[in-house]
C-alpha positions in Angstrom: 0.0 0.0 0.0 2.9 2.4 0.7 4.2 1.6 -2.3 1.3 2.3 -4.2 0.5 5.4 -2.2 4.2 7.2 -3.1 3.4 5.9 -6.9 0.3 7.9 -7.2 1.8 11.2 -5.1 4.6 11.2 -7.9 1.8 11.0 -10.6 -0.5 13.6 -8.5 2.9 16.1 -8.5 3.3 15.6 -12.0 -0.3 16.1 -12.7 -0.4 19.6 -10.9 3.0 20.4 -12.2 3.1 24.1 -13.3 1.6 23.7 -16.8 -2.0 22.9 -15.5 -2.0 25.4 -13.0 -0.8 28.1 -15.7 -3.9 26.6 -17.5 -6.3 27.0 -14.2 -5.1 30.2 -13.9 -4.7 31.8 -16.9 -8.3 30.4 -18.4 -9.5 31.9 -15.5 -7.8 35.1 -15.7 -8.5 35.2 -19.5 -12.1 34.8 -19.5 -11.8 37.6 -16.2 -10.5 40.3 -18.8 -12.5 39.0 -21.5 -15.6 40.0 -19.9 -14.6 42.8 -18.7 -14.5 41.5 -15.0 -18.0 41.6 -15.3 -18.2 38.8 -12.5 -16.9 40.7 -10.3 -18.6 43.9 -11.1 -22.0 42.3 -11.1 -21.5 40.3 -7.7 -24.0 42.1 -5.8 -26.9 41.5 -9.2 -25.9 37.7 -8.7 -26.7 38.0 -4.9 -29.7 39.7 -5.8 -30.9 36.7 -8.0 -30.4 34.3 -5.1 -33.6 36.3 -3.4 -35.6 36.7 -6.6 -37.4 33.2 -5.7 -39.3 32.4 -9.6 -37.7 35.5 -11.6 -34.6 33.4 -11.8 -36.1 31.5 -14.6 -38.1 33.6 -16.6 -40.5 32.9 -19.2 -40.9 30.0 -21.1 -38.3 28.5 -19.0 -37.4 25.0 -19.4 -35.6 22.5 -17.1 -36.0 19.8 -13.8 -35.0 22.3 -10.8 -34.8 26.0 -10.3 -31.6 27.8 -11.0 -31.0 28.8 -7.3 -31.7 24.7 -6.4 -29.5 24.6 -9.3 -27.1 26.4 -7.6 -27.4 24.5 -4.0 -26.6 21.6 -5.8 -24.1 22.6 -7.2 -22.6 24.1 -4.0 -23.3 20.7 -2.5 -20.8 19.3 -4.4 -18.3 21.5 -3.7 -19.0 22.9 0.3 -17.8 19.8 1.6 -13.9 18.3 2.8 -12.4 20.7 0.8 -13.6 23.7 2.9 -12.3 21.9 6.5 -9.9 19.4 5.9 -8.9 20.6 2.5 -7.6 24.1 3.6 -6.1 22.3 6.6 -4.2 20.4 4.2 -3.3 23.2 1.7 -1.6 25.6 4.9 0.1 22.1 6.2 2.0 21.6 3.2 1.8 24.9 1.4 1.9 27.4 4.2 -0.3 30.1 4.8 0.5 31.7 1.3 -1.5 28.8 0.3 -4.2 30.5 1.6 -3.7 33.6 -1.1 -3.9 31.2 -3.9 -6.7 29.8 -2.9 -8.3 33.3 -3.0 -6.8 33.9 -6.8 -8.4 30.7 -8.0 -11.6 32.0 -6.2 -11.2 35.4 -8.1 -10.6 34.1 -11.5 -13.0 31.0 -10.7 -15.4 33.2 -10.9 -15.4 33.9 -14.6 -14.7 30.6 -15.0 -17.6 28.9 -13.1 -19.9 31.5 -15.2 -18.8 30.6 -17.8 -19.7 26.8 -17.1 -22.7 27.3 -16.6 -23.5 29.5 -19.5 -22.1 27.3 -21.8 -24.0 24.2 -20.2 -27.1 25.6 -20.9 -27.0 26.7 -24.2 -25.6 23.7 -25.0 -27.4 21.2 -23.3 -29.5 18.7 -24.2 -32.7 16.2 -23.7 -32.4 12.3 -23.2 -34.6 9.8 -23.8 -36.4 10.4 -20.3 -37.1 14.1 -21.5 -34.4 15.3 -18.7 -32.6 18.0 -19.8 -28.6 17.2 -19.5 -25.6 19.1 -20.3 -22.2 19.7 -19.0 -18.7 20.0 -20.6 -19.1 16.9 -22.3 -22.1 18.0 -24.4 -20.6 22.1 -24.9 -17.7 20.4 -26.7 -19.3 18.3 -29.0 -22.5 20.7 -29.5 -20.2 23.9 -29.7 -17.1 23.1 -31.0 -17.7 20.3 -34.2 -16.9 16.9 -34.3 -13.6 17.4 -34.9 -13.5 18.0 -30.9 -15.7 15.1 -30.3 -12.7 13.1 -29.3 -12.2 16.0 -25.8 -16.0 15.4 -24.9 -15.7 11.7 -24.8 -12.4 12.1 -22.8 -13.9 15.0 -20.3 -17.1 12.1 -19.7 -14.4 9.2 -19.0 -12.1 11.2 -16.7 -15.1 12.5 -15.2 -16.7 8.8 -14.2 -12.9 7.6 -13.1 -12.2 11.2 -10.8 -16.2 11.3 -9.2 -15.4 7.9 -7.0 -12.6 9.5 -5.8 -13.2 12.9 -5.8 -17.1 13.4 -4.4 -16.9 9.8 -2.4 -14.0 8.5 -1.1 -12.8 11.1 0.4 -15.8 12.5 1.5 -16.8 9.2 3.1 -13.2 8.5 4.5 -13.0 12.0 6.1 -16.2 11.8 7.9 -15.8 7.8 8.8 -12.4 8.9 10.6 -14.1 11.9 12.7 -16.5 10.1 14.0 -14.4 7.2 14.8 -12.4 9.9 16.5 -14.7 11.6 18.4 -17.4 9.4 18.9 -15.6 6.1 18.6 -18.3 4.9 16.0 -16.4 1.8 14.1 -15.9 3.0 10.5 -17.9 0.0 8.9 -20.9 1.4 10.7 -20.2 5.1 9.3 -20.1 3.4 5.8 -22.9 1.8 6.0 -25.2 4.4 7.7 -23.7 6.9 4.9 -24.6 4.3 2.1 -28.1 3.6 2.7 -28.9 7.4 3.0 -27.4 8.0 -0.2 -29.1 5.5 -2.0 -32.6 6.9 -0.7 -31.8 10.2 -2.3 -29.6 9.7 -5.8 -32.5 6.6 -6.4 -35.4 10.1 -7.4 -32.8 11.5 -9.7 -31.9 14.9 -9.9 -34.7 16.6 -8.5 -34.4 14.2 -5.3 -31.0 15.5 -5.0 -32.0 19.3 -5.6 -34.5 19.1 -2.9 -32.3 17.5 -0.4 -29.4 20.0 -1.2 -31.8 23.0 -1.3 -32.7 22.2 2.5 -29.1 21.1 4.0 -26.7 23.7 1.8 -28.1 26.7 3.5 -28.3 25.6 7.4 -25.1 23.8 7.3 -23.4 26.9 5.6 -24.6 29.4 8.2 -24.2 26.5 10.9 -20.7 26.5 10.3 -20.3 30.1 9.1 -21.8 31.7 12.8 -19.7 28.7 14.4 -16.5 30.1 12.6 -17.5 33.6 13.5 -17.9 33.0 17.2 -14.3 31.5 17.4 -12.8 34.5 15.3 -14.6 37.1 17.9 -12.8 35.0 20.4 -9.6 35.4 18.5 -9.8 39.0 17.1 -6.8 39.8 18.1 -4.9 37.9 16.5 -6.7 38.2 12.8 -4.0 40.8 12.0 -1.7 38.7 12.5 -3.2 35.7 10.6 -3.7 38.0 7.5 0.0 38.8 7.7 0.8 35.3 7.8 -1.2 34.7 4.9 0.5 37.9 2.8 3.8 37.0 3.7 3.8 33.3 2.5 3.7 34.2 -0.7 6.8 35.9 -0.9 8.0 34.0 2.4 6.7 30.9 2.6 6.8 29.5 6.1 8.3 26.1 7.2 5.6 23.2 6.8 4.8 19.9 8.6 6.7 19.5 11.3 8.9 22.6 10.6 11.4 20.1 8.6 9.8 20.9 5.3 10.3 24.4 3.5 7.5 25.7 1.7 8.5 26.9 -1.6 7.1 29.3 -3.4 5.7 26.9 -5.9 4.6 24.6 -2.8 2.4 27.5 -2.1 0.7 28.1 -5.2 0.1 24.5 -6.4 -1.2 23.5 -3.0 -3.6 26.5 -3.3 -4.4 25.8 -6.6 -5.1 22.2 -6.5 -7.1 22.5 -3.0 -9.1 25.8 -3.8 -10.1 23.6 -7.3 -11.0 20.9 -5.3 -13.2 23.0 -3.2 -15.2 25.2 -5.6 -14.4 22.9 -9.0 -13.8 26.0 -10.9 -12.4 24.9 -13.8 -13.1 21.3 -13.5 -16.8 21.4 -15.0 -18.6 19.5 -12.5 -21.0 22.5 -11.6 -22.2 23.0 -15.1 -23.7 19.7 -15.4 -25.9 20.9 -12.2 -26.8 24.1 -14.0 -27.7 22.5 -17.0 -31.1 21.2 -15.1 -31.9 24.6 -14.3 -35.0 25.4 -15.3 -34.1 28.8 -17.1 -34.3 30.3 -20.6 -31.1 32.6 -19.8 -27.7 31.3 -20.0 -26.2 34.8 -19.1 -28.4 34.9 -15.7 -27.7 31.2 -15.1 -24.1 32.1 -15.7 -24.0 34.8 -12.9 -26.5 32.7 -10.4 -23.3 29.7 -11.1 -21.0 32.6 -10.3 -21.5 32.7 -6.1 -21.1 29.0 -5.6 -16.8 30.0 -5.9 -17.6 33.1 -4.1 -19.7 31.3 -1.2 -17.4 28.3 -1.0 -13.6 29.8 -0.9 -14.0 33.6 -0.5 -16.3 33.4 2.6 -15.9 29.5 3.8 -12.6 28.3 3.0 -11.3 32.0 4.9 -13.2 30.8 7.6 -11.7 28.1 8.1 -8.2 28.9 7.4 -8.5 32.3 9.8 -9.8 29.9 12.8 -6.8 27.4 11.9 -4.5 30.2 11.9 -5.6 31.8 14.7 -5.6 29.6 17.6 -2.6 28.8 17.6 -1.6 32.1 18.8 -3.6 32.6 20.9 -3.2 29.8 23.1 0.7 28.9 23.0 0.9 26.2 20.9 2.9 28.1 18.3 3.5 31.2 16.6 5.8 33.3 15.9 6.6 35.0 19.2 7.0 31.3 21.5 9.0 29.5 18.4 6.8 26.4 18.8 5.0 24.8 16.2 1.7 26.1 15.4 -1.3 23.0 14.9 -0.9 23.2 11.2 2.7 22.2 11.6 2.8 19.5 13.6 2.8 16.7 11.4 -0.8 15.8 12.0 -2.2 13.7 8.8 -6.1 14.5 8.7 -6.7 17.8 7.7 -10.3 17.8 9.8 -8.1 16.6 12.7 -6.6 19.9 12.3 -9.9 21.8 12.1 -11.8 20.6 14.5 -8.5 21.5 17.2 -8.5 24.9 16.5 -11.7 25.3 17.0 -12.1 23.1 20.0 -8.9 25.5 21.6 -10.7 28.4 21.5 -13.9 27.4 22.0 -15.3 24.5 24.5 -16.8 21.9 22.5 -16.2 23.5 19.5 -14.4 20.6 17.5 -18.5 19.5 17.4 -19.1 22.0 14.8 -16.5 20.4 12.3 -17.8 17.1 13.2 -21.0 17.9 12.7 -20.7 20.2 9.5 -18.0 17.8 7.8 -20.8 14.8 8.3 -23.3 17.0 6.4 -21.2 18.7 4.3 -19.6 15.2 3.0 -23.6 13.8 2.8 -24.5 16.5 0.1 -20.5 16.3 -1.5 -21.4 12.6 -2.1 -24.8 13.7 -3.4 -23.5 16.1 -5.9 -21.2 14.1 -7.1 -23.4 10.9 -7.8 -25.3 13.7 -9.8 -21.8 14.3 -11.9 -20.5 10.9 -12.3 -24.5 9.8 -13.6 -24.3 12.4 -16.5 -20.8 11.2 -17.5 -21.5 7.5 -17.5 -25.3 8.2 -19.6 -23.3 10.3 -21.9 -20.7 7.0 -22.4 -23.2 4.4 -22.6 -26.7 5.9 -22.4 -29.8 6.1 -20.4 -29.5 1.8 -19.1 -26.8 2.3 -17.0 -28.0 4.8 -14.4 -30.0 2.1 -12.1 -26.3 0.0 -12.1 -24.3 3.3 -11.8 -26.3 4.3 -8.4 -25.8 0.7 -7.2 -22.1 1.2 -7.7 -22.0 4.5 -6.3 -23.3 3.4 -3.0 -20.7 0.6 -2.5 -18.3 3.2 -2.9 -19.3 5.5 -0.1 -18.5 2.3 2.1 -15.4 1.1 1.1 -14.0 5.0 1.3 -15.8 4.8 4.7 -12.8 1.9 5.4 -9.8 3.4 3.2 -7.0 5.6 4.3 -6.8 9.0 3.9 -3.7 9.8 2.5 -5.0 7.1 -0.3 -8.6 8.6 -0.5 -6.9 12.3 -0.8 -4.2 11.4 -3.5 -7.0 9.9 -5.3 -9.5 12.9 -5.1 -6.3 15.5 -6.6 -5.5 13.5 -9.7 -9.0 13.3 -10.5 -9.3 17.0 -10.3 -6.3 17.3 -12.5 -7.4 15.3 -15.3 -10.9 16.2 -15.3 -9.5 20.0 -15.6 -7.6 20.2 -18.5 -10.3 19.0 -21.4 -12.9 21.1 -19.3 -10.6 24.5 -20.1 -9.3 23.4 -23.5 -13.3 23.7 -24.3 -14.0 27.0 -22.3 -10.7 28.2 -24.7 -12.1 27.2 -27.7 -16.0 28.4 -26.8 -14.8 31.6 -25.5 -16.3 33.5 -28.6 -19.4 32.4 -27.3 -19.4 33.6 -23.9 -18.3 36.7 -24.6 -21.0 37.6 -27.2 -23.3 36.2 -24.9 -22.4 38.5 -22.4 -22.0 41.5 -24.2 -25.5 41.0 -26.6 -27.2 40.3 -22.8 -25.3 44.1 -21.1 -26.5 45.5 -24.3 -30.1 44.4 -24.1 -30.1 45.8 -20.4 -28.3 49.0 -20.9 -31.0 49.5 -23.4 -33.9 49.0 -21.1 -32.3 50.6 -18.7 -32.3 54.0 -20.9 -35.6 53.0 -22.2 -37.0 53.4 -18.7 -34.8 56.8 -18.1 -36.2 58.1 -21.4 -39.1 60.9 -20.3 -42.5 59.8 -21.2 -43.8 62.1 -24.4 
């Protein structure tokens, strides 16, 4: 197994080597200027549109789910390990400059994840069943001809290899260990009890899955949101502090696990890279297959409803969690800078929830319960998501038949990653992010035309109504 286990980190290093993340980041930062960072600009219109309840769809809109259920789905799939374990990891090995590149993949992920989603539903399709479908596998061989065929077939296959690894092992694995942990529940029993609930939801199909996710997402996220809050009021002092950690890593970076290990530079970006990615799956496609249920008739607004699910889970999550890990520490004597001890994050501890869950149970009784509690539900909706993903990959391989076999499947799965090891489950999870990545933003390359005429023909359209309802009445 160790030998297996090194194997696989050499091909996971290789993978997220500097040409794919000077692909994640430059697609991102490309389609960012191409539209005019119109993403950004028109963040608070995309909040707007998570309140606007039926307007979200418009007229003559088709689809399974709403686009804001759309969007909890989505965001079910990626608020999950990434956002507690996953940062936990990324500041271990990376540093806290880690931290900063998860924020520029959140940034430029923003464009990115629009553009997803606009592209899945102009793109997308209706199967046999009459369900809409879509995703990067259909925008490639819909948008760009069949000489590009080839990329949509490979986007589908690396898609139904990565979602076992990616949205169930190690969603299953991290939540199996935490409760063995802190409840001393055996991790056969986590595996099962996770495996029957997922087959009672992924068995009604997408709109099974929305409805769950549109109740959990929300309550979970401000659950572990005010949690987060209440440890950082505890800690204020100290934010300052954790910022200038965070700044200084990039140029700086600051010894890792166990203070033997330098961080480079390059340790820093590709860990923040490769675990902000993991987290909101900017760039990897996942989301648009979501979005493509949406019951819309407006790619653009679908677009910039897709657009918050990066801002939600990295800008506001993910700096949760990484301000509490960074943090506590300080405040409590068990490192920084001042004492020269090693701060949580470098003291050679393996699970990344391990890590979360301490620094918020040192500065605030009992509060390691609010990792447990949000990883378990977090993890529940990951896996849900993601049966959702790997479903739309494998009916797009070998049709409509093979969904009843594929849920079967899916659900042995979430128990044997309740019983595997983490370091395996996590190694797993990044090469399938890699791989599933670069097709995903060779097609968001080539279909950029699109996008951007999108955009532009749907600002013009409102800057004309706009002056249409400025014009005084004759």
């Amino acid at each position: 197994m160790e030998k297996l286990i090194s194997a696989l980190n050499t091909v996971d290093g290789w993978i997220w080597g500097p040409p794919l993340v000077a692909l994640l980041f430059g697609t991102g930062l490309y389609l960012t200027i191409g539209l005019r960072f119109m993403p950004i600009r028109r963040l608070p219109y995309a909040i707007g549109l998570l309140f606007s309840g039926k307007k979200a769809s418009g007229k003559g809109a088709e689809g399974e789910i709403s686009p804001v259920a759309a969007l909890f789905t989505a965001l079910s799939a990626t608020i999950g390990t990434g956002n507690i374990a996953g940062v936990a990891i990324a500041i271990s090995l990376g540093g806290p400059g880690a931290v900063f590149w998860m924020w520029m993949t959140a940034v430029v992920g923003m464009a990115t994840k629009y553009s997803e989603a606009l592209l899945a539903v102009r793109f997308r399709e209706v199967d046999e069943r009459g369900i809409h479908v879509g995703g990067p596998m259909y925008y490639i061989k819909n948008g760009m001809g069949k000489n590009w065929v080839w990329l949509a077939f490979a986007y589908a296959i690396l898609t139904s290899i990565a979602a076992p690894g990616t949205g169930n092992l190690v969603q299953a694995n991290e939540v199996a260990a935490l409760l063995h942990e802190n409840l001393g529940i055996a991790t056969w029993m986590s595996g099962l009890v996770m495996a029957g609930l997922v087959f009672m939801v992924i068995m009604g199909g997408v709109k099974s899955i929305a409805k769950v996710a549109s109740f959990l997402v929300p309550i979970m996220a401000l659950f572990y949101i005010t949690g987060a809050l209440v440890v950082l009021s505890m800690n204020i002092e100290f934010i300052p502090a954790a910022f200038g950690q965070i700044f200084t890593g990039v140029i700086s970076p600051t010894a890792a696990v166990g203070g033997f290990i330098g961080s480079s530079v390059m340790m820093a970006i590709s860990q923040g890279a490769n675990r902000g990615s993991f987290s909101n799956e900017a760039g990897l496609g996942s989301a648009a297959i979501a979005h493509a249920s949406a019951n819309t008739n407006d790619p653009v607004r679908q677009g910039t409803i897709a657009m918050l699910g990066t801002f939600i889970d990295t800008i506001v999550v993910c700096t949760m969690t990484a301000l509490v890990i960074l943090t506590a520490p300080m405040m409590f004597g068990v490192g920084g800078v001042e004492g020269g001890a090693l701060s949580i994050w470098q003291t050679g501890v393996s699970s990344g929830a391990t890590i979360t869950a301490t620094a918020f149970g040192a500065a605030l009784p009992g509060g390691q319960w609010i990792v447990t509690i949000g990883m378990a539900v977090f993890a529940f909706t990951t896996i849900l998501g993601w049966a959702l993903y790997g479903e739309r990959s494998m009916e797009f391989l070998f049709g409509v038949k093979i969904i009843p076999y594929y849920r079967v499947f899916w659900c042995v799965v979430v128990y044997l990653g309740a019983v595997y090891t983490s370091d395996l489950a996590w190694t797993l999870a990044s090469i399938g992010n890699g791989l599933m990545a670069a097709p995903n933003l060779i097609g968001m390359l080539g279909l950029s035309g699109v996008i951007f005429a999108m955009t532009r023909k749907d600002m013009e359209k409102r800057a004309e109504a706009k002056d249409a309802k400025e014009e005084p009445a004759e």
